[in-house]
PDB file of N, CA, C and O in Angstrom:
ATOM      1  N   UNK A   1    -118.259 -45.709  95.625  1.00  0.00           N
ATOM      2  CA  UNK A   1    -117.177 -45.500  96.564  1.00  0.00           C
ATOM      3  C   UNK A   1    -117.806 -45.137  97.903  1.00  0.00           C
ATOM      4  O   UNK A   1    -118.579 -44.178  97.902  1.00  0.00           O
ATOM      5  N   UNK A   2    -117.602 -45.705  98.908  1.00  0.00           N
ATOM      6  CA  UNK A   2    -117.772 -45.330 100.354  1.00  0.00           C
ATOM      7  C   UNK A   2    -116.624 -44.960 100.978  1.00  0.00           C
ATOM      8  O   UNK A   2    -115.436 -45.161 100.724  1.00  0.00           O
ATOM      9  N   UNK A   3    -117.302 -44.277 102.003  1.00  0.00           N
ATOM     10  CA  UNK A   3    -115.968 -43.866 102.760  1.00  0.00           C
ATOM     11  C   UNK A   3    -115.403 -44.481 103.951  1.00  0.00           C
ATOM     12  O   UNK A   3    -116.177 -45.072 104.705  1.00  0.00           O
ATOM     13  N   UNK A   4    -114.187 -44.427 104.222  1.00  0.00           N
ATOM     14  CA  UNK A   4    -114.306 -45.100 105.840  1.00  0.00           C
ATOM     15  C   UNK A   4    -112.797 -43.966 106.063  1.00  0.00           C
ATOM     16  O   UNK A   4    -111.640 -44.089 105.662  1.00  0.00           O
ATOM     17  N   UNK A   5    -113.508 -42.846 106.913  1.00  0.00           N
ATOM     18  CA  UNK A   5    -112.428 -42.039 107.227  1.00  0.00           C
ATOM     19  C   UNK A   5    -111.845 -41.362 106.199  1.00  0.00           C
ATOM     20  O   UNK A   5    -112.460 -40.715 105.351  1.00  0.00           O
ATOM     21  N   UNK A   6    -110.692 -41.500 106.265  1.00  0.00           N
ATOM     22  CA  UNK A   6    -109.635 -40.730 104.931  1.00  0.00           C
ATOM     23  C   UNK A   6    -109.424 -41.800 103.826  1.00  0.00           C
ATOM     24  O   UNK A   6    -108.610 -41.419 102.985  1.00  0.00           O
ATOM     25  N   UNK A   7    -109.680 -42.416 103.714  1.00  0.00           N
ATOM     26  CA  UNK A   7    -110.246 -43.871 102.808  1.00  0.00           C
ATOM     27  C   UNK A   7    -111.299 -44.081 102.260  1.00  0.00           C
ATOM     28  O   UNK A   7    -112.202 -43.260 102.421  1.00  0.00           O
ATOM     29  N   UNK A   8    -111.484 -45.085 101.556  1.00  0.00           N
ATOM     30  CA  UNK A   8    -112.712 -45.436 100.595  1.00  0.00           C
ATOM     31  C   UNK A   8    -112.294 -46.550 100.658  1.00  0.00           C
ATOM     32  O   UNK A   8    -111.117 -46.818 100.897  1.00  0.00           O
ATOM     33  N   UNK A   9    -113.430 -47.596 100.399  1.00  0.00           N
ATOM     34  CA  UNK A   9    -113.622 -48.964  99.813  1.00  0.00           C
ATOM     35  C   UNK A   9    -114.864 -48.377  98.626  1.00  0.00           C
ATOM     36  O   UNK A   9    -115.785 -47.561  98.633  1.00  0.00           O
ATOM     37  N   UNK A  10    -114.083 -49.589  97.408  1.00  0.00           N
ATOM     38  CA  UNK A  10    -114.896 -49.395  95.882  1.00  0.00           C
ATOM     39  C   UNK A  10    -115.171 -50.906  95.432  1.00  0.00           C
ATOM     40  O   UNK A  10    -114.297 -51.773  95.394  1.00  0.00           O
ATOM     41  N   UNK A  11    -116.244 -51.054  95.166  1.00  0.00           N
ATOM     42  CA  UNK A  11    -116.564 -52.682  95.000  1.00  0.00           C
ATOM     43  C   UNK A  11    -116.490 -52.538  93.586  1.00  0.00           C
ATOM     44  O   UNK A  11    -116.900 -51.617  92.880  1.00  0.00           O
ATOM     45  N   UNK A  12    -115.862 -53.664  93.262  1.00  0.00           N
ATOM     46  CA  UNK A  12    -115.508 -53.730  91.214  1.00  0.00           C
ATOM     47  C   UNK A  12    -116.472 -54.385  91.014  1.00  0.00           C
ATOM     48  O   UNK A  12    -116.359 -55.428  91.658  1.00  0.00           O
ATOM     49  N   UNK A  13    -117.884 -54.340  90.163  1.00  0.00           N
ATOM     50  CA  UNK A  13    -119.123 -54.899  89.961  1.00  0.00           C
ATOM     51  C   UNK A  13    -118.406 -55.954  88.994  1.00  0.00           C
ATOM     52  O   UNK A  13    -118.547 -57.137  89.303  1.00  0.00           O
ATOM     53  N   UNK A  14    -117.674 -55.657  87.889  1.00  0.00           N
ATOM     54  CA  UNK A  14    -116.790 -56.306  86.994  1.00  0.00           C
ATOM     55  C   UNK A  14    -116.806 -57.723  87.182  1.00  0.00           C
ATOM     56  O   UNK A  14    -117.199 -58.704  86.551  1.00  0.00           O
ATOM     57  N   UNK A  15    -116.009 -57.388  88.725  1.00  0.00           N
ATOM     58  CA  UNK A  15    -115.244 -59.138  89.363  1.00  0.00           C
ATOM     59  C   UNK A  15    -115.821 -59.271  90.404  1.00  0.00           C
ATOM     60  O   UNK A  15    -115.622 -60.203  91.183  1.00  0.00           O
ATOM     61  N   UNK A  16    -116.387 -58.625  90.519  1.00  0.00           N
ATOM     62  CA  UNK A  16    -116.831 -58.959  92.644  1.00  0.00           C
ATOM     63  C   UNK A  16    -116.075 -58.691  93.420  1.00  0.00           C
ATOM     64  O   UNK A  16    -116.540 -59.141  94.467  1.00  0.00           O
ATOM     65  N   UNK A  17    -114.760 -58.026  93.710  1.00  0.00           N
ATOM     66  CA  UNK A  17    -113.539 -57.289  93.897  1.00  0.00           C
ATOM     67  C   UNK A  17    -113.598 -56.356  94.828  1.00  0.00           C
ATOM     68  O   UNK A  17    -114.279 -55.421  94.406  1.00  0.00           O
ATOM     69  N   UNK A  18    -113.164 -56.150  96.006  1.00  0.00           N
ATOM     70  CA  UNK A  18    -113.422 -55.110  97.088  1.00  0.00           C
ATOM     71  C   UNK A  18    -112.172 -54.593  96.992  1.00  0.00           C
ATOM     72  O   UNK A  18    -111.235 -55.391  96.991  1.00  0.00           O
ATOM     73  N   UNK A  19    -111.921 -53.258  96.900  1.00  0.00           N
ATOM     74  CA  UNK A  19    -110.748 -52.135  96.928  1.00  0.00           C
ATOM     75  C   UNK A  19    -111.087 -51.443  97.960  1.00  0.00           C
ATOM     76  O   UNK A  19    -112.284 -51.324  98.223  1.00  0.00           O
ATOM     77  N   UNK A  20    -109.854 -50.685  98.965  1.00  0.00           N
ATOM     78  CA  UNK A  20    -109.824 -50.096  99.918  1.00  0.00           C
ATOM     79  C   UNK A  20    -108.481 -49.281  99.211  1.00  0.00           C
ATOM     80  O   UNK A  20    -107.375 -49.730  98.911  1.00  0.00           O
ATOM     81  N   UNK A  21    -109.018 -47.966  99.081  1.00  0.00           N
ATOM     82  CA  UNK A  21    -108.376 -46.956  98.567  1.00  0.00           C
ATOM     83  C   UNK A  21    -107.657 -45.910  99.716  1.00  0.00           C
ATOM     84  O   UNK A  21    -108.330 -45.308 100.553  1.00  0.00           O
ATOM     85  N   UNK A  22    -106.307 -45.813  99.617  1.00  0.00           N
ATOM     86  CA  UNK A  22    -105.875 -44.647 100.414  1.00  0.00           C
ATOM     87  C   UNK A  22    -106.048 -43.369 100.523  1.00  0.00           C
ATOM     88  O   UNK A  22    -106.440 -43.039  99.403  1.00  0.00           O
ATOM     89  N   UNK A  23    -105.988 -42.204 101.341  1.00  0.00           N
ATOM     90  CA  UNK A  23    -106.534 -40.983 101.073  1.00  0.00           C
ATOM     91  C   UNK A  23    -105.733 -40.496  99.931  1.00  0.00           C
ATOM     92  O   UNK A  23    -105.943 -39.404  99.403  1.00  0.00           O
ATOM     93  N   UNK A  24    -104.992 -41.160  99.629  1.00  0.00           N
ATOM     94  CA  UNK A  24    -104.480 -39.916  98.167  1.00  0.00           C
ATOM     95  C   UNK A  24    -104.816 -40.279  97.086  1.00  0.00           C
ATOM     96  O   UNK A  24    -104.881 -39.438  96.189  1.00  0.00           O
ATOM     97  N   UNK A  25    -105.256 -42.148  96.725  1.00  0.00           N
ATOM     98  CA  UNK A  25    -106.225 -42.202  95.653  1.00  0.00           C
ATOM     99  C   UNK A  25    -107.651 -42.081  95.875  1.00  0.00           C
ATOM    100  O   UNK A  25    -108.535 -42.370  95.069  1.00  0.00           O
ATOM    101  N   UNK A  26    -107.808 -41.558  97.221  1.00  0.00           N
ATOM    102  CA  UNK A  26    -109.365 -41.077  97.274  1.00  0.00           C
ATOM    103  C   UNK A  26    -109.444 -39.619  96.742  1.00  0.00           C
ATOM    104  O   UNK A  26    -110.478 -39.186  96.233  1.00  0.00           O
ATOM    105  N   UNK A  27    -108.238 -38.828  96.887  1.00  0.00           N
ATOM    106  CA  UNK A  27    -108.306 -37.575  96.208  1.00  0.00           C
ATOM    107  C   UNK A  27    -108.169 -37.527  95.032  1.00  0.00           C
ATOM    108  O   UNK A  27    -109.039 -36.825  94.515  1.00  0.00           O
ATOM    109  N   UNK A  28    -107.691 -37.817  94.556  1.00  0.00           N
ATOM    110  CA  UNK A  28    -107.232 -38.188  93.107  1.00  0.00           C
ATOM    111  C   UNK A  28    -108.992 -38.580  92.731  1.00  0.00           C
ATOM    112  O   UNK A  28    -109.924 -37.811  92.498  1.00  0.00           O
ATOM    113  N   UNK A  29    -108.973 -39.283  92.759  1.00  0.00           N
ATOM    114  CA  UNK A  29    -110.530 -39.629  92.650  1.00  0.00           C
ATOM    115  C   UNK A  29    -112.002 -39.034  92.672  1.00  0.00           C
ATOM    116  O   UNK A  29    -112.820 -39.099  91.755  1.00  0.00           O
ATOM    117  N   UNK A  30    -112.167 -38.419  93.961  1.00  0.00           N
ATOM    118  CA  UNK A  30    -112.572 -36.997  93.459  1.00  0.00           C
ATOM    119  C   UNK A  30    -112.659 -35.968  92.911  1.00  0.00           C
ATOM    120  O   UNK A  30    -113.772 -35.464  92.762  1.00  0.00           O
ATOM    121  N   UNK A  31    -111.464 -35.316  92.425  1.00  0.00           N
ATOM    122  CA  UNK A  31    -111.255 -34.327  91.929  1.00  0.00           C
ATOM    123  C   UNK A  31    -111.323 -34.776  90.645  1.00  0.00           C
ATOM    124  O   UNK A  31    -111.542 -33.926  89.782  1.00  0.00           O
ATOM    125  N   UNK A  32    -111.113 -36.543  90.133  1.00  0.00           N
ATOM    126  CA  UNK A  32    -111.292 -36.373  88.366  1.00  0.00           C
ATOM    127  C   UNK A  32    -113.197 -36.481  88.354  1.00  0.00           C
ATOM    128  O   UNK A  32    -113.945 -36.122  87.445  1.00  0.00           O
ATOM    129  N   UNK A  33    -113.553 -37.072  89.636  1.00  0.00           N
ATOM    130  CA  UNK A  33    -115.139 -37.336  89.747  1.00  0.00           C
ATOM    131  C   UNK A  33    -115.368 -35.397  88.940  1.00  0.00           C
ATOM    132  O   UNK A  33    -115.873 -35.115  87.853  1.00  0.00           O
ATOM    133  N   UNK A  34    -114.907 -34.654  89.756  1.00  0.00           N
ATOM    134  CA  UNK A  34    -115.394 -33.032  89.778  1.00  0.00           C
ATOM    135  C   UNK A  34    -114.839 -32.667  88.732  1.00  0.00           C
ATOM    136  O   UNK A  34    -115.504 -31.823  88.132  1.00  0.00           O
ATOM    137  N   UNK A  35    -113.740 -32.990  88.172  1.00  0.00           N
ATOM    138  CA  UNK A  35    -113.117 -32.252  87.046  1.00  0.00           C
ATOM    139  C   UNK A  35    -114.236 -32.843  85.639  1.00  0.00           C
ATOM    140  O   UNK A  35    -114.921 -32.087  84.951  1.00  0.00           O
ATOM    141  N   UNK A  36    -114.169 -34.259  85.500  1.00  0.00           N
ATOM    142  CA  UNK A  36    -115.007 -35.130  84.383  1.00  0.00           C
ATOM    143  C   UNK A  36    -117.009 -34.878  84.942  1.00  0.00           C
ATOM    144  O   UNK A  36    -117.874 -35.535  84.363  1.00  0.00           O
ATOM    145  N   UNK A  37    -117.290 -34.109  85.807  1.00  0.00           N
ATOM    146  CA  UNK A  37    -118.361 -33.504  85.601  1.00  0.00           C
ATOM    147  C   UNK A  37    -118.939 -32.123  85.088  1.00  0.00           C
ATOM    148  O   UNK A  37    -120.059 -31.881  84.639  1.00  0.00           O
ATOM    149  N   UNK A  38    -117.747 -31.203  85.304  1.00  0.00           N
ATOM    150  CA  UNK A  38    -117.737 -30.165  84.726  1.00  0.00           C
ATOM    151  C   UNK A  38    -117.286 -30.196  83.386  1.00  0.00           C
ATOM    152  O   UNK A  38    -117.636 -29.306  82.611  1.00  0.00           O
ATOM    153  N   UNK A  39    -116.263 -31.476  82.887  1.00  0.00           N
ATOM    154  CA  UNK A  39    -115.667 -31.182  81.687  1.00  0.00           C
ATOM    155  C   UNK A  39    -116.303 -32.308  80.473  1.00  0.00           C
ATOM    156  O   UNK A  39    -116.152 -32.015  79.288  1.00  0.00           O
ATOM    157  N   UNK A  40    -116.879 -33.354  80.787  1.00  0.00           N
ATOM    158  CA  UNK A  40    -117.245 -34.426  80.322  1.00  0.00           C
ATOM    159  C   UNK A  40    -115.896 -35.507  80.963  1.00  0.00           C
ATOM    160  O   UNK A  40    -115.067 -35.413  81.868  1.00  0.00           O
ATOM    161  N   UNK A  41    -116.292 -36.656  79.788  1.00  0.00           N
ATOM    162  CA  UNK A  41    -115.071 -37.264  79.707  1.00  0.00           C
ATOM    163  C   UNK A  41    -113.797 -36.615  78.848  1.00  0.00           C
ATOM    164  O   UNK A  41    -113.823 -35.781  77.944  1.00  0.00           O
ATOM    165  N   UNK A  42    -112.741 -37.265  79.429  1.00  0.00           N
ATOM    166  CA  UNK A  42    -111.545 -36.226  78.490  1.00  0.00           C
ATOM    167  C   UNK A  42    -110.301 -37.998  78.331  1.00  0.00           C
ATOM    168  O   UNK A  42    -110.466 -39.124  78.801  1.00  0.00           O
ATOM    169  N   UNK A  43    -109.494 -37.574  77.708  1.00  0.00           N
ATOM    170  CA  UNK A  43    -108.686 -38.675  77.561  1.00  0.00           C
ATOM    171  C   UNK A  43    -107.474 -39.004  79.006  1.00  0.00           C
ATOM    172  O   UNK A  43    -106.743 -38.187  79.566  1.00  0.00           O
ATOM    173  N   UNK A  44    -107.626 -40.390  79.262  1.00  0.00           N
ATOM    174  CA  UNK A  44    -105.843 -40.191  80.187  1.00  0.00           C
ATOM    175  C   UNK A  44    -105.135 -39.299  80.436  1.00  0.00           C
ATOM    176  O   UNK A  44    -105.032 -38.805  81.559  1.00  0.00           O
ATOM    177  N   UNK A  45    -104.469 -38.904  79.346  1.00  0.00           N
ATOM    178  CA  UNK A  45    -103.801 -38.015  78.686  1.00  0.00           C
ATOM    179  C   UNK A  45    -103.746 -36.534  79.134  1.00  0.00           C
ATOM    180  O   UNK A  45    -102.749 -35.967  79.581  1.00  0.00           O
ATOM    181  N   UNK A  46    -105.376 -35.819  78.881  1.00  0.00           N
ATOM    182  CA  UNK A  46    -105.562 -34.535  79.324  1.00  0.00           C
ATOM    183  C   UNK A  46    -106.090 -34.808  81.098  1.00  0.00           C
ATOM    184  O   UNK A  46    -106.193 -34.020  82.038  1.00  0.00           O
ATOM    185  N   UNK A  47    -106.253 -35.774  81.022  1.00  0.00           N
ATOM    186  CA  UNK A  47    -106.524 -35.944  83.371  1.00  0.00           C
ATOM    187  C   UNK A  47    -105.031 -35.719  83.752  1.00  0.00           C
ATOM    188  O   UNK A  47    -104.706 -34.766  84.460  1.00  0.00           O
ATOM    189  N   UNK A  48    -104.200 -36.548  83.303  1.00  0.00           N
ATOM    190  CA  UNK A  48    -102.700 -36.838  84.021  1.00  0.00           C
ATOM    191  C   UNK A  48    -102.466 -35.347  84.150  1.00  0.00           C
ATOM    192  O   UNK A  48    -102.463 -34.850  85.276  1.00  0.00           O
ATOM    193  N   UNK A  49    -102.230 -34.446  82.855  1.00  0.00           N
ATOM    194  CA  UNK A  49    -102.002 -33.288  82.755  1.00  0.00           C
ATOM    195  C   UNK A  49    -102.153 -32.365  83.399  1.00  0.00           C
ATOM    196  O   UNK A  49    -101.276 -31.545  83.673  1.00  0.00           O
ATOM    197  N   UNK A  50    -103.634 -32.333  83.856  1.00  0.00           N
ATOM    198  CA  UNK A  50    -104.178 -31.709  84.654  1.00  0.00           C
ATOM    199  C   UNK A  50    -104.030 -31.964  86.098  1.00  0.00           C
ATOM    200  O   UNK A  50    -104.195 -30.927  86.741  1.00  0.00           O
ATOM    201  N   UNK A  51    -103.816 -32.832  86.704  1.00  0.00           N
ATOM    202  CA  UNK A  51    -103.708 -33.845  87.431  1.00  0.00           C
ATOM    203  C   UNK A  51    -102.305 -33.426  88.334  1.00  0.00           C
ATOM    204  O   UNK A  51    -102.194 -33.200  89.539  1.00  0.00           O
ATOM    205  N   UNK A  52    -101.495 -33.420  87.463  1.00  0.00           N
ATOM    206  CA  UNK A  52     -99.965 -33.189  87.785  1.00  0.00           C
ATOM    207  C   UNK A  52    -100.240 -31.471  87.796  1.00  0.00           C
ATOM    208  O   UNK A  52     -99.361 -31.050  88.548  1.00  0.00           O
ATOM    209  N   UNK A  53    -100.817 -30.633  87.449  1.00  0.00           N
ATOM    210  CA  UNK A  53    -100.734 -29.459  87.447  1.00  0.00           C
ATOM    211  C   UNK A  53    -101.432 -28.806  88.641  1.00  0.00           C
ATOM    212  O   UNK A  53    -101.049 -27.889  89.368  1.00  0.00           O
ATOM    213  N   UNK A  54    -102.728 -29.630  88.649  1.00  0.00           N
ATOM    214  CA  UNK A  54    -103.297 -29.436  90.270  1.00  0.00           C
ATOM    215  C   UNK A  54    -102.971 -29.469  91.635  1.00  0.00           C
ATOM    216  O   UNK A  54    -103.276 -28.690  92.538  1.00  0.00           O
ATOM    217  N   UNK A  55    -102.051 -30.882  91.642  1.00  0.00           N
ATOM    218  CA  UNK A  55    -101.863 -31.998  93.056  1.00  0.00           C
ATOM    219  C   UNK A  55     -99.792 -31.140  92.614  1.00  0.00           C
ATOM    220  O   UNK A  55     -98.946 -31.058  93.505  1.00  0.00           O
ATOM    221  N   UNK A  56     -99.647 -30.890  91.820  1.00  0.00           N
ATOM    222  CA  UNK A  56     -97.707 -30.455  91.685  1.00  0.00           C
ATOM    223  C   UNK A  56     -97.205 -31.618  91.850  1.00  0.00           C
ATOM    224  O   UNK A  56     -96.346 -31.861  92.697  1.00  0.00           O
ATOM    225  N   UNK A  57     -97.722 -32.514  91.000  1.00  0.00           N
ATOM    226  CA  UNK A  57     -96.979 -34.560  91.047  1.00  0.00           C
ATOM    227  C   UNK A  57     -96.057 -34.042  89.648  1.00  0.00           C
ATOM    228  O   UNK A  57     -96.362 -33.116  88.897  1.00  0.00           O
ATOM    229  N   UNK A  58     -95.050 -34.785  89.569  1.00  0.00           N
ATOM    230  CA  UNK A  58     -94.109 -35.382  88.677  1.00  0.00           C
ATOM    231  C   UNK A  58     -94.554 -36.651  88.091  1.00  0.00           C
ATOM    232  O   UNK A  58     -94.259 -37.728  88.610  1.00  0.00           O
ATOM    233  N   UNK A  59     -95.129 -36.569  87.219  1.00  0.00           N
ATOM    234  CA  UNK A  59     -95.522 -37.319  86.047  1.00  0.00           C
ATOM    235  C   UNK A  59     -94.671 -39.008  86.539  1.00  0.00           C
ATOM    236  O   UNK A  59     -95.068 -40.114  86.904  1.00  0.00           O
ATOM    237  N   UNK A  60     -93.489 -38.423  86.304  1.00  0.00           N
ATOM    238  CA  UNK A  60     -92.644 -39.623  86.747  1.00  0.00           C
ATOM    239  C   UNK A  60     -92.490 -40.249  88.184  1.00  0.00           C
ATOM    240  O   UNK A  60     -92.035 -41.349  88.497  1.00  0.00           O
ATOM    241  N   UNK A  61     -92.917 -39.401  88.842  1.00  0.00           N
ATOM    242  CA  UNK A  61     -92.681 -39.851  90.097  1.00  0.00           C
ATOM    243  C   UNK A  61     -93.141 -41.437  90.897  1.00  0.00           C
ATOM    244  O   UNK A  61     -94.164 -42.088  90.682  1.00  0.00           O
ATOM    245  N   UNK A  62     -92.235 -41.697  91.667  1.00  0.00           N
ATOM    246  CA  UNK A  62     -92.823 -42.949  91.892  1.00  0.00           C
ATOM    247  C   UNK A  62     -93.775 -43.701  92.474  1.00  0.00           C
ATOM    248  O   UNK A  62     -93.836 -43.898  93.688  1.00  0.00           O
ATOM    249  N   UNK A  63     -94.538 -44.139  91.655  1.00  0.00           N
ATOM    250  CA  UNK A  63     -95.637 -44.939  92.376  1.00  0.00           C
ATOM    251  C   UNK A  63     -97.113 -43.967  91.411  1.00  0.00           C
ATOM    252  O   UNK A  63     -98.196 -44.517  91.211  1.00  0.00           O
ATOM    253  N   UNK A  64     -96.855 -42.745  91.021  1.00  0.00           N
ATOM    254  CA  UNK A  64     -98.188 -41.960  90.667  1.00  0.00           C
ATOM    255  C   UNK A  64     -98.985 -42.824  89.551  1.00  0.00           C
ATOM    256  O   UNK A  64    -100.187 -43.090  89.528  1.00  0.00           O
ATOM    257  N   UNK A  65     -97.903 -43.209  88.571  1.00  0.00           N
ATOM    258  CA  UNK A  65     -98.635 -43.601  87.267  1.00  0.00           C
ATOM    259  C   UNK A  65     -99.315 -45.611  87.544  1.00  0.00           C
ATOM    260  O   UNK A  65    -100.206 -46.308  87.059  1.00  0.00           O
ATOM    261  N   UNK A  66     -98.218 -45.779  88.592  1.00  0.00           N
ATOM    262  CA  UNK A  66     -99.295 -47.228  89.330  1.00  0.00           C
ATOM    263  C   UNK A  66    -100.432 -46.682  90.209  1.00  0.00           C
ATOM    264  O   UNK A  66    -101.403 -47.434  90.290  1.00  0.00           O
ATOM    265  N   UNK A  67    -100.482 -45.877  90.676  1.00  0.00           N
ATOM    266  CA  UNK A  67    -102.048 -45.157  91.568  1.00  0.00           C
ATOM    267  C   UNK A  67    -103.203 -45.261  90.170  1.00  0.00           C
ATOM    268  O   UNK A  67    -104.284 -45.849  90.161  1.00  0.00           O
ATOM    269  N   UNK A  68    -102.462 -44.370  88.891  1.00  0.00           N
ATOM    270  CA  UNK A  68    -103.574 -43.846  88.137  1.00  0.00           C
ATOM    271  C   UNK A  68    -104.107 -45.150  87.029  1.00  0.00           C
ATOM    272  O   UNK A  68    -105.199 -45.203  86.462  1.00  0.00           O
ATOM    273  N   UNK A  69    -103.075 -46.056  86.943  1.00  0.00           N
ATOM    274  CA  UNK A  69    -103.305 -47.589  86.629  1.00  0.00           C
ATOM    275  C   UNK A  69    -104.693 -48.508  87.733  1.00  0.00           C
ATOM    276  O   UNK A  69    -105.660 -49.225  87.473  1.00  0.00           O
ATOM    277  N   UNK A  70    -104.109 -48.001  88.899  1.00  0.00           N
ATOM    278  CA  UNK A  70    -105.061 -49.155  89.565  1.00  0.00           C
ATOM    279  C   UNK A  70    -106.305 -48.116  89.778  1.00  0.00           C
ATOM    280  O   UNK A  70    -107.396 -48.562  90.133  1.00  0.00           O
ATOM    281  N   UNK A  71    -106.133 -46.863  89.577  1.00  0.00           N
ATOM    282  CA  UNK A  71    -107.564 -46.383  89.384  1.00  0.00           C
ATOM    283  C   UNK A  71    -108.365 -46.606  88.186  1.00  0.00           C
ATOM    284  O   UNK A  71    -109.591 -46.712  88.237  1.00  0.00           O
ATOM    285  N   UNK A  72    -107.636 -46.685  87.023  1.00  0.00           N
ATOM    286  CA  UNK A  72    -107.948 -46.876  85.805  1.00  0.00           C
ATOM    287  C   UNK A  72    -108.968 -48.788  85.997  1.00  0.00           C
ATOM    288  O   UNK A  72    -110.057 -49.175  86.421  1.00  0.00           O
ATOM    289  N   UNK A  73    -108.274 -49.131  85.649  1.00  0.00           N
ATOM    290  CA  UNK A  73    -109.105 -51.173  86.600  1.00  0.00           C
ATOM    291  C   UNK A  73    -109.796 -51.313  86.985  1.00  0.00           C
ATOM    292  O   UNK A  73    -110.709 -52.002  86.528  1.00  0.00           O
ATOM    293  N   UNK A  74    -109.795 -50.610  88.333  1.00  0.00           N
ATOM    294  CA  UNK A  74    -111.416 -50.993  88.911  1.00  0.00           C
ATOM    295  C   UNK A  74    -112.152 -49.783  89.120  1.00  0.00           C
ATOM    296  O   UNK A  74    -112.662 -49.298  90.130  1.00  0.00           O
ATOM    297  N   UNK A  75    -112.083 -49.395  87.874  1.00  0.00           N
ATOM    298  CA  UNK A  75    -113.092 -48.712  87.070  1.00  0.00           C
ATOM    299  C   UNK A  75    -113.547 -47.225  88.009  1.00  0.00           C
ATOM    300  O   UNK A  75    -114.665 -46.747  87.819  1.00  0.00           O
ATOM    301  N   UNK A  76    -112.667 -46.630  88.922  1.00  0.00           N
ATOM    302  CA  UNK A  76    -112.852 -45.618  89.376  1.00  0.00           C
ATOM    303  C   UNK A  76    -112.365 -44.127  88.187  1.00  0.00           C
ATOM    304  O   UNK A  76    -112.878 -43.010  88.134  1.00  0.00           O
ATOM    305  N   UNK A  77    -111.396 -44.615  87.500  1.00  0.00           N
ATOM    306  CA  UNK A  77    -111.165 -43.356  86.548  1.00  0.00           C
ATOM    307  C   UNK A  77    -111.628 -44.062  85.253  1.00  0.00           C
ATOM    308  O   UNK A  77    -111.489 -45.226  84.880  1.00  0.00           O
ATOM    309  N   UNK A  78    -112.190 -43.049  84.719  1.00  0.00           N
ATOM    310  CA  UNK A  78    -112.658 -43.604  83.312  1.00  0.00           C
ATOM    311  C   UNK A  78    -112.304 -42.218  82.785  1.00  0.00           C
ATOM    312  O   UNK A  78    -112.357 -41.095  83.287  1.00  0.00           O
ATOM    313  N   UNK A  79    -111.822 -42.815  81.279  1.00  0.00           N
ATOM    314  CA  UNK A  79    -111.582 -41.886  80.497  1.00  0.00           C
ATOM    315  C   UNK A  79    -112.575 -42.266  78.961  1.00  0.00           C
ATOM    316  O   UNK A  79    -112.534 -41.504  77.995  1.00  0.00           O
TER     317      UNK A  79
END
């Protein structure tokens, strides 16, 4: 991930795929970078959790669980 400002671009080695990430899936992104270094890997499941408890997101809310999808893809969140 590089940065450009309050943004990131993430190249998907996968596909050859250039992503330009907004500052709120650049945060999101960091913080599972910092959370999954202190904790290991953990499942979807226990990130979202945590996730929504950190940032005060609604699980449901719209658009969060497509952020944590297209982070999930090109391979920025791994669980």
């Amino acid at each position: 991930m590089r940065r450009l400002g309050d943004a990131a671009v993430v190249f998907d080695g996968r596909n050859g795929q250039t992503h330009v990430l907004p500052p709120e899936a650049v945060a999101v992104a960091d913080w599972v970078a910092e959370f999954q270094q202190l904790n290991g890997r953990v499942s979807i499941e226990v990130l979202n959790a945590r996730l929504c408890e950190e940032f005060g997101i609604d699980e449901y809310a719209t658009g969060y669980r497509d952020l944590l999808n297209m982070l999930q893809e090109i391979g920025v969140l791994r669980a």
